[in-house]
N, C-alpha and C positions, 0 to 999 in steps of 0.2 A: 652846257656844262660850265662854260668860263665865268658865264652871269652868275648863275646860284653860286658857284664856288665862291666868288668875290663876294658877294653877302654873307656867307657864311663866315670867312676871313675876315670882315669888317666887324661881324659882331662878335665873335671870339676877341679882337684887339679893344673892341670897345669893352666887353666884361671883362676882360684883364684889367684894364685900365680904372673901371671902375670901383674895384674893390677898396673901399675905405679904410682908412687905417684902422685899427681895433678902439686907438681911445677917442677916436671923433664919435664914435657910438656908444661908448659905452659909460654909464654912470655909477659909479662907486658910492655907497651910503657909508657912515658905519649906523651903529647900533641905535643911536638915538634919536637919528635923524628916521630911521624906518622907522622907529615908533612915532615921533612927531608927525610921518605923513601919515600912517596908517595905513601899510603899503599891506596889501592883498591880492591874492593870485590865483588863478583858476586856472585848471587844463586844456589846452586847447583840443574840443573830442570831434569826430563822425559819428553822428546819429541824425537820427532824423528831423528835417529841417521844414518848419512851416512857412507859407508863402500865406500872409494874414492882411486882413484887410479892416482896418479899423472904423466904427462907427460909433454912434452915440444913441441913444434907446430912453426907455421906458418902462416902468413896470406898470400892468394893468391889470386890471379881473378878468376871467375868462366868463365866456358867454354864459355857463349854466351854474356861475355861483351866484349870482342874483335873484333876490327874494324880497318881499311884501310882508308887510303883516294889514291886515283890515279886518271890518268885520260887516257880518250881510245884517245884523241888525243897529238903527240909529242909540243916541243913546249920548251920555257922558260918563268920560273918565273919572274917573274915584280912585286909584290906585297905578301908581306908573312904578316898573320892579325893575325896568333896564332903563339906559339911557345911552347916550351917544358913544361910541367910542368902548360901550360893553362888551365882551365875548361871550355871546348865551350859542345853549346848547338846544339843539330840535327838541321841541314841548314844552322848556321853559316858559313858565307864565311870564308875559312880558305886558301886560296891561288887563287894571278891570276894568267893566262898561256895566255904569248904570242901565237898566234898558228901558225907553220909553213905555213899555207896556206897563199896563195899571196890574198893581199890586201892593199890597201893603208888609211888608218893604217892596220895592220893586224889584223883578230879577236883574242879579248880577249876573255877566254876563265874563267868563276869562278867555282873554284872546294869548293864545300858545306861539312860540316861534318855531315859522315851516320846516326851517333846514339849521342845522350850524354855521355859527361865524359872526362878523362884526358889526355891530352896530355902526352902520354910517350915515346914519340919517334920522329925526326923532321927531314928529310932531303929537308927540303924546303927549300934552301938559296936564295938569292935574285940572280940572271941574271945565275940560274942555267939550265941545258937543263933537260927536263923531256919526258920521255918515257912512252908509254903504260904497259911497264913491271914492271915500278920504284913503290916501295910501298914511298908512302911520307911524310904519317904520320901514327902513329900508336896511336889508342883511346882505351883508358876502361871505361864502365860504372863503378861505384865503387857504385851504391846504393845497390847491393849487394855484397857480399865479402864471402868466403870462411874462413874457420880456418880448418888446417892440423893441427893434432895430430902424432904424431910420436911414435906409440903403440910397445913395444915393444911383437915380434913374442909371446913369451910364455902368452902373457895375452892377444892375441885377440881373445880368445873365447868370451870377451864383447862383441866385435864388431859386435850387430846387433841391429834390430829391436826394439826401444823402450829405448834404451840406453842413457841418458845422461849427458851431462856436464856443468860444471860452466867453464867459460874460461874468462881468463883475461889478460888484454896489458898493461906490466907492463909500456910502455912510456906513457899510457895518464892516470895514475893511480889508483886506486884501484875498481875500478867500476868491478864488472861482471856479464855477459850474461849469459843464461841459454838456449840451443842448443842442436836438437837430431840429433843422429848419420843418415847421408844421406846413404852414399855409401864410398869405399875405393874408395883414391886416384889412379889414371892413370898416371904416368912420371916419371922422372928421379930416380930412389932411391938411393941415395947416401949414405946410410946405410943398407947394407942387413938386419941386425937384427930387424929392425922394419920396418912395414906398415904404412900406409898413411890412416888417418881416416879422412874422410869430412864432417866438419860441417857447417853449413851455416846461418850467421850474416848478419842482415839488419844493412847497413852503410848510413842512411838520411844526414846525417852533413856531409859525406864522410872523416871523419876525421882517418878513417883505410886504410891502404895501404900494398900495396903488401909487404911484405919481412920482417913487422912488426914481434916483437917475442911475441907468445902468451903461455900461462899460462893454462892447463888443469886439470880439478879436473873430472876423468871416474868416475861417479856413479854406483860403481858396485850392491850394497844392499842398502837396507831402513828398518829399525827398526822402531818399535815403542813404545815408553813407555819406552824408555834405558835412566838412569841416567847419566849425563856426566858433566863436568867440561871444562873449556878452558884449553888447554894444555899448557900455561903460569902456570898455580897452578900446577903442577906438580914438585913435587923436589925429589931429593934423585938419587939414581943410579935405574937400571933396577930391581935389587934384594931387592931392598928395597925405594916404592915410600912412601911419604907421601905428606900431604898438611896441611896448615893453615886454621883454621876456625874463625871466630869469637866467644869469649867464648860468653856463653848464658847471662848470669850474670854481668861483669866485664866489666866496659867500658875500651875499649884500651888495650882491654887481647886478644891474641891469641893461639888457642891450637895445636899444631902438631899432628894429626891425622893419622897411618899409613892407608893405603888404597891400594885395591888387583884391576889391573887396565885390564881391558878389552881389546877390539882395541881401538889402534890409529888412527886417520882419518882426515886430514885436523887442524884444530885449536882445534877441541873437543879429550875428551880422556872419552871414557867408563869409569865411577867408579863401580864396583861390589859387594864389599865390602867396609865399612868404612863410609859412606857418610850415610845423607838421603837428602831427598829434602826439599829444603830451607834452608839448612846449607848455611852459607855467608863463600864465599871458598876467601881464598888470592890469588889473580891473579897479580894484580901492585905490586912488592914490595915483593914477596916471597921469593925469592931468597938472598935476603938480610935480610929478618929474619932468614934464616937458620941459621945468622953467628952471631944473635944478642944474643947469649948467654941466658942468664934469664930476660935481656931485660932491661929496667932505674926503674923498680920499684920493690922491691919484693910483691912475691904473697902473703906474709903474711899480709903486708901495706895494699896490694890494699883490701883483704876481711875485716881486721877490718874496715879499714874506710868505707865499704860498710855494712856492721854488723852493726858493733858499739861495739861490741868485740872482744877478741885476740884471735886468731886461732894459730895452731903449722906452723914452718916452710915450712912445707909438703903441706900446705895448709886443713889439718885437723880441726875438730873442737876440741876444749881441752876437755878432759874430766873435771871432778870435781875434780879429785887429784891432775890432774894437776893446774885448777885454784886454787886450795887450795893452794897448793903450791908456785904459783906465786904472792901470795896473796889475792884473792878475786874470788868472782862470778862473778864481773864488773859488775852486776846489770842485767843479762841477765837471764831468767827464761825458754828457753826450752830445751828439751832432749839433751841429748849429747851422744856421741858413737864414739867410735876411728874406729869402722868397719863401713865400704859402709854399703849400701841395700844390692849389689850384692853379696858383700863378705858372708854377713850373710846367702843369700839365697842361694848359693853355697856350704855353709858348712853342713845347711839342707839337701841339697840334696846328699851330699855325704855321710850324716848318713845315709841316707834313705836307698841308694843303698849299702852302706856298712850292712847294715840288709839284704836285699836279697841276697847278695852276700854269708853271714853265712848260709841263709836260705836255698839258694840253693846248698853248700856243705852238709849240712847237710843231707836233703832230699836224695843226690844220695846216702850219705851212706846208708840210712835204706831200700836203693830198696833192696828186694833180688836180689843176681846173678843168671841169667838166665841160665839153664841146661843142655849141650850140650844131 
């Protein structure tokens, strides 16, 4: 009992102690200074918090949008209707063929497109000879499309069942899909260290194509009821984060609030410590209070004019000796007290414990010693 008590009395005097003064914290704008930073502010909420694991991908075709066009009899081109980079539709005439057999003309011969979708590939040139072997166009469907993730080996224990991701093409911009994990990729690896995760995206507009670079966020976990922040608010180094809040009081006052930070994950950043919810956190413009000093107004300014009386530099309220002192009461009639709540309530309780602390030496003295 003596031990724990003594800890618990060490840090009670240590959080008393550390309570900082109001204006070592807090920074004061006015009006045109928040507009020149562009100060912006978001709620701090609980909701549901993802534990995300980022990768870098690909888009591809899937196995059964690939198509051919040939033909079973030899012959030469006389008319080419598509070309590279076309979008024909199933049946579309996409090439004539003279046909070797004798005729006067000789039979024309029209070769149709098997399936829908894009021309990627064209060897159909005008008065060219064409073979039963010859592949002579090459088709993909694109209304669906593939996204390759590129997992690295030590984290594809994800990689199953029920798994999945936000993915995003950073060329058609910021938009992202939400896609479960199919199967691992089949071909070429050109990285041993990672595998080929397949996910599979509906392309109606077709505006995805092969070889495009995609954006993975693996959802490895899902919380819920975890407090978080944008990871924009986030300032300070590793060992020491804090954030800006809105003071509750003061218009155009902000307080740096240290805060003990969770995972990181994507744009959000777990708070643990320091925050509650609804605290308005500085997100726009954080970074640049770090450096604004005590800010274009003092805290002493901003509380009397929000009083209507003179507080101490600290942002304290004055006592009576001191307004004596400075002159007057200023006409203000309630309590005064140089000490917090906290402080007070702290000091209580370390009388308290400092009483049991006597009480409990005291006590083992008067045990008798037990008798071998």
């Amino acid at each position: 009992m003596k031990f724990s008590t003594s800890i618990l009395l060490a840090f009670l005097i240590a959080s008393a102690n550390a309570e900082a003064p109001r204006n070592e914290n807090t920074i004061v704008l006015d009006a045109n200074a928040i507009r020149n930073l562009g100060i912006e502010t978001v709620a701090a909420e609980e909701s549901s918090f993802e534990r995300t694991l980022p990768v870098l991908g690909e888009i591809v075709h899937t196995c059964e949008s690939h198509s051919v066009l040939s033909s079973r009899i030899p012959g030469r081109i006389i008319e080419v209707l598509a070309h590279k980079g076309d979008f024909v539709k199933k049946g579309d005439v996409l090439l004539r063929i003279e046909s070797r057999q004798p005729g006067d003309p000789p039979p024309v011969i029209e070769l149709k497109a098997p399936a829908d979708g894009l021309v990627i590939a064209s060897d159909g040139h005008l008065g060219a000879p064409v073979e039963p072997d010859m592949e002579l166009m090459e088709i993909l469907d694109l209304k669906t499309v593939w996204a390759v993730a590129r997992v690295p080996q030590h984290q594809t224990a994800l990689l199953k069942d029920g798994l999945t991701a936000r993915i995003r093409i950073p060329s058609l911009g910021t938009e992202e899909s939400v896609s479960s994990f199919l199967r691992l990729h089949v071909g070429e690896e050109t990285n041993p260290t990672t595998l080929g995760a397949i996910f599979e995206l509906p392309n109606p507009d077709l505006t995805l194509r092969p070889g495009m670079r995609a954006d993975f966020s693996l959802i490895a976990s899902n919380r819920e009821n975890i407090l978080s922040v944008p990871r924009d608010a986030l300032q300070g180094d590793r060992a020491n984060r804090f954030v800006f809040i809105k003071d509750y009081e003061l218009e155009n006052a902000f307080v740096r609030i240290p805060v003990t930070v969770g995972e990181i994950s994507g744009e959000r950043a777990e708070i643990t410590t320091g925050l509650l919810p609804g605290d308005e956190v500085v997100v726009k413009g954080a970074y640049a209070l770090s450096f604004a000093g005590k800010g274009s107004v003092s805290l002493k300014e901003a509380l009397d004019a929000a009083h209507g009386h003179p507080h101490n530099e600290d942002g304290t309220e004055m006592t009576a000796e001191q307004l004596a002192a400075s002159g007057g009461d200023h006409g203000h009639d309630h309590e005064h007290g140089s000490n917090s709540p906290l402080v007070v309530f702290l000091g209580i309780t370390c009388g308290v414990l400092l009483m049991l602390l006597i009480a409990s030496s005291f006590i083992r003295k008067t045990q008798p010693t037990p008798h071998s």
